[in-house]
C-alpha positions in Angstrom: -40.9 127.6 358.4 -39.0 124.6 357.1 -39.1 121.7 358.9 -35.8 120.5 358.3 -34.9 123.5 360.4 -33.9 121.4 363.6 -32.2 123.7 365.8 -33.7 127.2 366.7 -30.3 128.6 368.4 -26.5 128.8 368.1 -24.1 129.4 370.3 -21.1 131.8 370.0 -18.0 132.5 371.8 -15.8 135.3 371.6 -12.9 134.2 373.4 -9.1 135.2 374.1 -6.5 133.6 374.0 -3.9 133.0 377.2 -1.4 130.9 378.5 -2.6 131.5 381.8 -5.5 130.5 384.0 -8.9 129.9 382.4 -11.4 133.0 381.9 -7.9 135.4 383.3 -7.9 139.1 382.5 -4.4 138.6 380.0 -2.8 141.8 379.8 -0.7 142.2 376.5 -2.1 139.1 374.7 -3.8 139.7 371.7 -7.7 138.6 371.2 -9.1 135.5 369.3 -12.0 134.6 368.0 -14.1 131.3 368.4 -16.9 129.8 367.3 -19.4 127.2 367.8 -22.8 126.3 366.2 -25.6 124.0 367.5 -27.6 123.0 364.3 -29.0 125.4 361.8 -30.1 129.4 362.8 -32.9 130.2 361.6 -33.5 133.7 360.7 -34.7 136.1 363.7 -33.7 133.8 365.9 -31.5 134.5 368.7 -28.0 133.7 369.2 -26.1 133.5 372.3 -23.0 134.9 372.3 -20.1 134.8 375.5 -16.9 137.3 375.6 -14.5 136.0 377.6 -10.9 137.1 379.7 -11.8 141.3 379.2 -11.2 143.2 382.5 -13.7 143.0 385.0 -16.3 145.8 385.3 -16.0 146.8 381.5 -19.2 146.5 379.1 -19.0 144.8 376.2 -21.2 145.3 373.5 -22.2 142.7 370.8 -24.1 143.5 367.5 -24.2 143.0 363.7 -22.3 145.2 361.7 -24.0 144.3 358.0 -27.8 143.6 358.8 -30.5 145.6 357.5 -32.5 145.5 360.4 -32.8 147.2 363.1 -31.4 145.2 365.6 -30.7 146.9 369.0 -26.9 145.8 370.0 -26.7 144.4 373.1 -24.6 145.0 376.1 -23.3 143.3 379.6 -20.7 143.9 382.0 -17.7 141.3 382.6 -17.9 139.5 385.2 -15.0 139.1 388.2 -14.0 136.1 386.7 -13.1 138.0 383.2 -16.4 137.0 381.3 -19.6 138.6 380.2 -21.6 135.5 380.5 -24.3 135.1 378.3 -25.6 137.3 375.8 -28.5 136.2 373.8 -29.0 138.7 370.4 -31.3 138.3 367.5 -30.2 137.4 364.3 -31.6 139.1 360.8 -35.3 138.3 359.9 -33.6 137.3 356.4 -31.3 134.4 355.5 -27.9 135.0 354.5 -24.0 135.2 356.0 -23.6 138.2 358.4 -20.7 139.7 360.8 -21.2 139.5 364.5 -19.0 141.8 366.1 -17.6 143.2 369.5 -15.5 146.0 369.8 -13.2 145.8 372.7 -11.1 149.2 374.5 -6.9 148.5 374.6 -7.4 149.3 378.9 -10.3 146.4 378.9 -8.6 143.9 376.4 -5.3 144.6 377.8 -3.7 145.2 374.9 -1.7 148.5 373.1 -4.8 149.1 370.8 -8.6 148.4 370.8 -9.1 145.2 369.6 -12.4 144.3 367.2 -13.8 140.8 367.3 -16.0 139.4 364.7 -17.1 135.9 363.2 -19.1 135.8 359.9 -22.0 133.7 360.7 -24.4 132.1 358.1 -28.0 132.6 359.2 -30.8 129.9 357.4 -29.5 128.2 354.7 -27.4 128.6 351.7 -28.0 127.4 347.8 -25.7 126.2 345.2 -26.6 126.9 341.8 -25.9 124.6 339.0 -26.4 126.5 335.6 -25.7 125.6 331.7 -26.3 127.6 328.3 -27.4 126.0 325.6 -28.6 126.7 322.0 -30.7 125.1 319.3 -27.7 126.8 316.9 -24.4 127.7 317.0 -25.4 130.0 314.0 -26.9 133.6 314.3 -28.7 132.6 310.5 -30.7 130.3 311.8 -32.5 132.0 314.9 -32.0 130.0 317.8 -33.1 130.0 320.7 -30.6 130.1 324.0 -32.1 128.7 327.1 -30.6 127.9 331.0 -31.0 124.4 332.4 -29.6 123.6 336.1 -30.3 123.1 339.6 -30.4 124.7 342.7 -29.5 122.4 346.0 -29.2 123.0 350.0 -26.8 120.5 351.1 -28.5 117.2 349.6 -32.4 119.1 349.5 -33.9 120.3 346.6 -34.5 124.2 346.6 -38.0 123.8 345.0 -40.5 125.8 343.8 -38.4 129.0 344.6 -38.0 132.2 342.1 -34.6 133.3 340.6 -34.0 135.2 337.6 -31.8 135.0 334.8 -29.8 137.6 333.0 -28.2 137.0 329.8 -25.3 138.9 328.1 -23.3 139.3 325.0 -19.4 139.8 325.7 -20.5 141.3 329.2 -23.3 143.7 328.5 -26.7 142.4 329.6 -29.3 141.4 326.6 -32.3 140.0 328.4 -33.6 139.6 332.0 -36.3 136.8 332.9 -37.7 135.5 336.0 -39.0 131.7 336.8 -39.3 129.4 339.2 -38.1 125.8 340.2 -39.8 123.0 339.8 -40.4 120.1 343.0 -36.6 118.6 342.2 -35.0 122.3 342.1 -34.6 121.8 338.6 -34.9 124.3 336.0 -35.5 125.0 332.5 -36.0 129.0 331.2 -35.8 129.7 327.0 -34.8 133.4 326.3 -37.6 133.6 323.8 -38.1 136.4 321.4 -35.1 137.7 320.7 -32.6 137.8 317.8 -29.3 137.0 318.3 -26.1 138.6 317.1 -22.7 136.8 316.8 -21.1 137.0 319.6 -20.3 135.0 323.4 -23.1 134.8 325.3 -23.5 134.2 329.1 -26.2 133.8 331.8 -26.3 134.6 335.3 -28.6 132.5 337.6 -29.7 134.5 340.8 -32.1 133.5 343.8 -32.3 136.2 345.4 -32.7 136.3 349.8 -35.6 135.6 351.8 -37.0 134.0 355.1 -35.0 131.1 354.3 -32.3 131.2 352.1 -30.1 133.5 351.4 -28.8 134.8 348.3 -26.9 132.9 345.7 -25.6 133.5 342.1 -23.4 132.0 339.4 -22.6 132.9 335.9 -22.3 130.3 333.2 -19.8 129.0 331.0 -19.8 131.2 327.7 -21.1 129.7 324.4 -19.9 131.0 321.2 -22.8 132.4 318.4 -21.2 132.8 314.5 
């Protein structure tokens, strides 16, 4: 695991809003969401979440609505004082931005209609993708050869020594497909060799693709014109 992972939890609150006392059942007032991180989550770990001013006695459940694994929801009943206290839930096993939701009755929230809470939350860390085209040629006659330069940053960190691949099109349709890998700066460098090249306008998309770490990421370039 990265060490520039600092923080191994989160905390989220799922709270109502009210004009009256602090953690009160308010009957007719709509729901609102809140949220709160400590640090960085890191995937699998858990995050603790707290539903508050819901009826006493009623069970509120808490789970992801867009993960691919198999994580058991979890459950509590509110307490007298309208909150569920804590309730600690795993997050996915692979970076990325998820939904964390809570699906709450009208007779609990006090409201005309069930109310559904949710918060996306990001879970490891996300890329940013710097990508160019270029081309030896502006001219189909004399063969050249198109490659993509960029980078691909966390924040200020380099994401290096990581695998993305690289699709190239003509007006929209896909020409080529290549994989390769960053270097120690996040930098990258990737020729489309062995092709022949019609005229056209020719883009690449850049694509690291999610893992234990960081989650997925993509960006198409700016077009370049071949006569």
């Amino acid at each position: 695991m990265n060490k520039t992972l600092l923080t191994l939890s989160a905390v989220v609150t799922l709270a109502v809003s009210s004009v009256g006392p602090a953690l009160a059942y308010p009957a007719g007032q709509a729901p609102v969401l809140g949220f709160s991180t400590i640090g960085r989550i890191v995937p699998g770990d858990p995050v603790s979440v707290n539903v508050t001013r819901v009826k006493k006695s009623c069970t509120v459940t808490v789970s992801w609505s867009d993960s691919d694994d198999a994580i058991s929801p979890v459950s509590k009943v509110v307490k007298a004082n309208g909150a569920t206290g804590v309730i600690s839930i795993a997050t996915p096993t692979t970076a990325g931005t998820y939904t964390l939701t809570t699906g709450i009755s009208a007779a609990c929230a006090g409201t005309a209609s069930p109310v559904t809470l949710s918060k996306s939350v990001v879970v490891g860390k996300l890329s940013s993708i710097v990508a160019k085209l270029t081309t030896t040629s502006g001219y189909v006659s004399r063969n050249p050869t198109i490659a993509a330069t960029g980078t691909i940053t966390s924040g200020s960190v380099a994401v290096a020594n990581k695998s993305i691949t690289l699709t190239l099109k003509k007006d929209g349709v896909t020409v080529k497909t290549m994989t390769g890998t960053t270097n120690s700066s996040g930098a990258y460098n990737i020729a489309f060799s062995g092709n022949s090249y019609a005229i056209g306008y020719y883009t690449a998309e850049v694509r690291i693709k999610k893992g234990s770490l960081y989650g997925e990421s993509a960006v198409t370039t700016a077009a370049i014109r071949l006569r």
